[in-house]
Each structure stands twice: as C-alpha cells, then as structure tokens.
ZAKEKOL-816381 format. One record per atom (N, C-alpha, C): x, y, z; residue in one letter. Coordinates in steps of 0.02 Angstrom, whole numbers, plus 32768, in hexadecimal, padded with zeros to 4 digits. Example, Ala and Ser with C-alpha at 12.3 -4.5 7.8 and 13.67 -1.06 7.14 Angstrom:
BEGIN
82947EE48186A82677F1F8186A82947F5B8186A82827F908162S82AC7FCB8165S82858002818AS
This chain:
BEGIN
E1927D2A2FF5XE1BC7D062FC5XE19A7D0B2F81XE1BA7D202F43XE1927D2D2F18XE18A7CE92EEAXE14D7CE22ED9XE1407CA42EBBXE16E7C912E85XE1977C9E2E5BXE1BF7C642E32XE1E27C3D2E6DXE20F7C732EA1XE2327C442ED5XE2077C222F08XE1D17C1E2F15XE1A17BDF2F29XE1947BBB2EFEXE19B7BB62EC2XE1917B742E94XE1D07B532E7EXE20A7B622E9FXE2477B5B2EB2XE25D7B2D2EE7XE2457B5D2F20XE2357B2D2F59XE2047AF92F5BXE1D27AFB2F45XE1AE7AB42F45XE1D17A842F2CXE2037A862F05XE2217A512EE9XE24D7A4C2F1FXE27B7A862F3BXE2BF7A522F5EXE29D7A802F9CXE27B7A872FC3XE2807A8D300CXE2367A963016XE2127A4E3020XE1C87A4F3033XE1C57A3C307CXE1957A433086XE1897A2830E7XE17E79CB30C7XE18679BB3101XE183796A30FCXE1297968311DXE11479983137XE0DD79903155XE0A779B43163XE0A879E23128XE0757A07313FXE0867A3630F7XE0617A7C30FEXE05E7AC730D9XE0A97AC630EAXE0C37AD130A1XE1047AF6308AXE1007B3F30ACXE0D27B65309DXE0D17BA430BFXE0E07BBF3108XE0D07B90312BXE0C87B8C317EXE1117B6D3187XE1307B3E3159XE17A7B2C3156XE1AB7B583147XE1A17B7C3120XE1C77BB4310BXE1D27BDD313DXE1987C063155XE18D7C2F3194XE1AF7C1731CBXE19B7BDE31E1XE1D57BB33212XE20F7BBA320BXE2377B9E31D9XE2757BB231BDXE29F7BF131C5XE2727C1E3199XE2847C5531B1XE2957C6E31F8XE2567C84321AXE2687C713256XE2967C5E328CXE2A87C16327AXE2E17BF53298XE3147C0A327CXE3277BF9322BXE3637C1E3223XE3817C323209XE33F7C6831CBXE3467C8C31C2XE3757CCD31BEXE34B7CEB31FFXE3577D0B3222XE39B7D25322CXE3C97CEC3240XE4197CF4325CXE43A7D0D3205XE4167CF931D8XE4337D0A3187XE4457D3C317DXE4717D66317CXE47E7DB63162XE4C67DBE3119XE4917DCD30E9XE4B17DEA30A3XE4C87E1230A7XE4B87E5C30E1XE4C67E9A30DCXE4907EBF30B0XE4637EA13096XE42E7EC0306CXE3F47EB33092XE3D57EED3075XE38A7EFD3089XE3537ECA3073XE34B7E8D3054XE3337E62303BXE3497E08305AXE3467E1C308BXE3607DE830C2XE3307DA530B2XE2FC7DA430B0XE2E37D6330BAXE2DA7D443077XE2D17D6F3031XE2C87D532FE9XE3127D392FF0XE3437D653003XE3987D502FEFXE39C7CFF300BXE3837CFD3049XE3987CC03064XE36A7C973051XE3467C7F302EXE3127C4A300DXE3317C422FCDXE34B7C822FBFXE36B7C872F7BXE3A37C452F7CXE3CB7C682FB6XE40E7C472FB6XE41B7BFB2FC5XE3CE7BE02FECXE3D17BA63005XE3B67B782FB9XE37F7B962F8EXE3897B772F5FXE3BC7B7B2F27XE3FB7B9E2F1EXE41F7B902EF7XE44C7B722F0BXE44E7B652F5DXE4847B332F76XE4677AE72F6DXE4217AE52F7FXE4067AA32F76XE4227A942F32XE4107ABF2EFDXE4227AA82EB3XE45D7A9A2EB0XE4867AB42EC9XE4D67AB92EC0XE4EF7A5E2ECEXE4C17A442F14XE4DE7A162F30XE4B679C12F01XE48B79E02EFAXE45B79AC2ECDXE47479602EE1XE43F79702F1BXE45879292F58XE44978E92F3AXE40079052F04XE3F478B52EF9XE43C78852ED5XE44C78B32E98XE46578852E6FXE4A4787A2E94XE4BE78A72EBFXE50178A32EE0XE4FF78612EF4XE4CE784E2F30XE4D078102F45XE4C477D82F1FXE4A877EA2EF1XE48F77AE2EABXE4D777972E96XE4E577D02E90XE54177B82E76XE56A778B2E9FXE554779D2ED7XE58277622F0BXE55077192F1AXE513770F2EE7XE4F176CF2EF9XE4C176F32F2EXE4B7772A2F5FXE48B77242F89XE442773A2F67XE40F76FC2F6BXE3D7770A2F52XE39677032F7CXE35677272F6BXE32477102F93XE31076D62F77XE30376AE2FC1XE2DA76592FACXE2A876522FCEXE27276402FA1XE234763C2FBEXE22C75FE2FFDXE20F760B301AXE21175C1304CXE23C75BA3095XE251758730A5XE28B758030BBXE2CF75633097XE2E875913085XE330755D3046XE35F75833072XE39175AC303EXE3D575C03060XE3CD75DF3092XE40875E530B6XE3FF762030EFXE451764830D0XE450766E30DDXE48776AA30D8XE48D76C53126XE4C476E73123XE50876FC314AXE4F57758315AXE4F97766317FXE50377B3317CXE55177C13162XE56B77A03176XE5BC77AC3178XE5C977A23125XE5A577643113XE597777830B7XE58F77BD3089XE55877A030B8XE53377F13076XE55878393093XE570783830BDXE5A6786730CCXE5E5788E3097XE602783B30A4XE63778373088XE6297837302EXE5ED782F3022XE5D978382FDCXE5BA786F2FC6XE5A878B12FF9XE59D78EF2FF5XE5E6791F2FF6XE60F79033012XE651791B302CXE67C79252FE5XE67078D72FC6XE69978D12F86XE68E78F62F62XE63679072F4AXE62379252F0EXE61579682F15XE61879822F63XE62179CF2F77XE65679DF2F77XE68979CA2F97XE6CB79E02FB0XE6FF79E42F90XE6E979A72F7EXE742796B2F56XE75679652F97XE73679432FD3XE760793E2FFFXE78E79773022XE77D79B73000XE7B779E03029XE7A57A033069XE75979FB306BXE7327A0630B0XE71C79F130C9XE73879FE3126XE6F979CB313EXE6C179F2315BXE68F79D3315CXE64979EF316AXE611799D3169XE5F279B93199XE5B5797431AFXE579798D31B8XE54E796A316AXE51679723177XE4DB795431ACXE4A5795E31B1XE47C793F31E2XE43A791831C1XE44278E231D6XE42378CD319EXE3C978AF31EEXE38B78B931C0XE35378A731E4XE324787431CDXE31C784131ECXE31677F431E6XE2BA77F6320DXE28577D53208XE26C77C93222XE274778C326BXE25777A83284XE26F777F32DAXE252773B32DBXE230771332A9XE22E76D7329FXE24376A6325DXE24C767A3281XE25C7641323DXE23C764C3208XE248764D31B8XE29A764331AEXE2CD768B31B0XE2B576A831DDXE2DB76F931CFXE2E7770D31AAXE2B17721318FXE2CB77493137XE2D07784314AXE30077A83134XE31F77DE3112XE2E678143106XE2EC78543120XE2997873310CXE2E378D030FBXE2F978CA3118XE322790D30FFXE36A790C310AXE383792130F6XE3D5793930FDXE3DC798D3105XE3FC7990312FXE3F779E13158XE45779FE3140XE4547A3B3119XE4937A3B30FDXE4A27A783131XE4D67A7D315AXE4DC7AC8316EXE4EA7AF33159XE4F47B2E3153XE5207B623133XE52A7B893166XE55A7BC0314CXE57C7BF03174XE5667C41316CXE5677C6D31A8XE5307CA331AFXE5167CB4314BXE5447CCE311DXE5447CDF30E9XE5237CB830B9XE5277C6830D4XE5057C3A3096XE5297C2B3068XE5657C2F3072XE59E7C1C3045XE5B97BDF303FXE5C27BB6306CXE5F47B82308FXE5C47B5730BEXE5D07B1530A0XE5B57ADB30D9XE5E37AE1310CXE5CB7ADE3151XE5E67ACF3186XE5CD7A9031B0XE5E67A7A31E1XE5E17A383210XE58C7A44321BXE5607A423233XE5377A2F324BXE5337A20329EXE5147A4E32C4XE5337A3D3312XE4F97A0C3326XE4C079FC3311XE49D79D13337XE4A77983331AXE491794E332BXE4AD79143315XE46478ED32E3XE46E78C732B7XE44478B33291XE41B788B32CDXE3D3787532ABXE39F786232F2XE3A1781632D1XE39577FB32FAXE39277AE32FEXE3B9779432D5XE3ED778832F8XE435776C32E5XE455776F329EXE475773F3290XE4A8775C325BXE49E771D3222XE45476FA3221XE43876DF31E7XE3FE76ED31D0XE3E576F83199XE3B477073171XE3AF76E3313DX
C-alpha cells in the first residue's frame, strides 16, 4: 500500500487493537481477496476504494446530525435501528435498503467500537450485511 494511502487509512480504517499493518493484511486476506476491478492492481484499488467510500459516508457527522453522539461514562444509550435509520437517510434518501453491522464491546456500557459497511463485489453499492451486529441492538 503506498504510503500517502496509509496515512489515509490511519485516519478512517485503524485496527482497534493492535499494528494497522497486521490489520490491513488481515483484511485483505479476508476480503480482500473476493474484490475484483478487472485490473491488475487489485489490492491498492481496494484500500483505495474502501477509503473513498469511508469518506463518501462520513459516519461521524452523519450520526451527529441525527443527535447520535459519543458520551463519556454511562449517559445515553442508542438504538442500532437508530443509527441505521440515520445512515440510511444521509446515504440513501431512504431509497435503499441495506443494514449495517454495527460492533459493541461485550460489556457494560457497550460502546460502539466499529460500524462494518458492506459493499458489493465492485465496491460500488452498500449492501445488507449477512452477519448480525454482536451484543444486541444497544450501544
């Protein structure tokens, strides 16, 4: 990955836990892989493409716009079915459906640690998400 687009990714797609590098590789990997442009530059294209979709979707302020904010502590709790429906609005206009997956730590107060957007073989188009968000449907 050539370094401007790793200083790219450090901003919108870091590991939560470890070397970005060894995350990336993972990624790849997993799913990567299934990505096909039709070009010979398969793995820059798809890092490429995942950060101009991240940009495209610019989750923070999206949800800022609908009130969903991080709170330090224990204060609000939020909805998956929220921040859904407030990714839906400011992606879609509502004219698609598609469900993101959203990943919560497995204890109280379940905060929110990623949102998993799918796309489709090309990287074009959010699609549904087939696995289900982990520990239930508050964060």
């Amino acid at each position: 990955i050539p370094k401007d687009l790793q200083t790219k990714l450090k901003i919108s797609w870091t590991s939560a836990i470890g070397d970005n590098e060894m995350f990336w590789k993972y990624e790849w990997s997993k799913h990567g892989t299934c990505y096909y442009d039709g070009k010979k530059h398969r793995q820059f294209t798809y890092f490429n493409t995942a950060y101009k979709f991240w940009n495209g979707f610019n989750l923070f302020n999206t949800l800022k716009a609908e009130g969903i904010v991080p709170v330090s502590g224990l204060g609000k709790q939020y909805t998956t079915e929220a921040a859904t429906k407030a990714i839906k609005k400011h992606y879609t206009k509502d004219t698609v459906t598609f469900t993101p997956r959203f990943m919560c730590s497995n204890s109280p107060p379940n905060e929110l640690y990623e949102i998993i957007m799918c796309l489709d073989h090309d990287g074009m188009s959010a699609i549904n998400c087939t696995m289900p968000s982990s520990y239930g449907n508050l964060f």
